[in-house]
N, C-alpha and C positions, 0 to 999 in steps of 0.2 A: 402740341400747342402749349405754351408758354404766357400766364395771365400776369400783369406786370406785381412784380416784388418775387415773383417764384424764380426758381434755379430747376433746369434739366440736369436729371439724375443722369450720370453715366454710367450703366448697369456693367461697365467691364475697369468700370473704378472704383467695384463695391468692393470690401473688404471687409471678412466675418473675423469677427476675433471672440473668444471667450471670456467673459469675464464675471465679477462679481459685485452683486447690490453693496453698495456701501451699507446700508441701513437693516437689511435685513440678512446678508449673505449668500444671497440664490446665486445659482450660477446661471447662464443665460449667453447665447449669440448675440453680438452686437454687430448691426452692419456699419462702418465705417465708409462715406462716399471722398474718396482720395483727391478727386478733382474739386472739389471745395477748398483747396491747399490747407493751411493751419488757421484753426480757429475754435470759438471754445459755444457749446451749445449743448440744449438738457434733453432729456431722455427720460419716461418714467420707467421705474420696474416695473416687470410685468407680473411680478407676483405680487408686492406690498405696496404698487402704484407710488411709492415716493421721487420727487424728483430727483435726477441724478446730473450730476454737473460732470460734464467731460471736457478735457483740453484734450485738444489733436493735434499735434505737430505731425507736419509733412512736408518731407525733404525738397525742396526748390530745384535740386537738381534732378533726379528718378525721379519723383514724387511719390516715393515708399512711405510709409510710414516709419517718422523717427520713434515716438510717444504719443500713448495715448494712459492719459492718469485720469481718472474719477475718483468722484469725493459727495459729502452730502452738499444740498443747499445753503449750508452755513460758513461752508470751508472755503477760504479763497485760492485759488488753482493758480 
């Protein structure tokens, strides 16, 4: 069930990638949901809890992922 303003995960649209805290350097799994196409939304670390701004681009055609770049709350993506 679906409450209104929510989005169903597609759990065979999830995609783990590696990556690292901009703010502190951790490195960390990110799950990326592919079926959300491109769009840009934050994330905290889970080590130093600071916000993390990510853009996701994803391809209109496959719907792979083309890019996915993070930065701190200050940078514009």
């Amino acid at each position: 069930m679906t409450w209104p303003g929510e989005t169903d995960v597609h759990e065979e649209a999830l995609d783990s990638h590696a990556v690292r805290c901009p703010y502190c350097d951790t490195g960390f799994d990110l799950l990326v949901d592919l079926s959300q196409g491109s769009h840009t939304t934050w994330e905290d670390c889970p080590q130093c809890c600071s916000p993390i701004q990510m853009r996701i681009e994803v391809s209109l055609v496959g719907g792979e992922l083309e890019s996915l770049t993070l930065g701190r709350d200050d940078e514009v993506l």
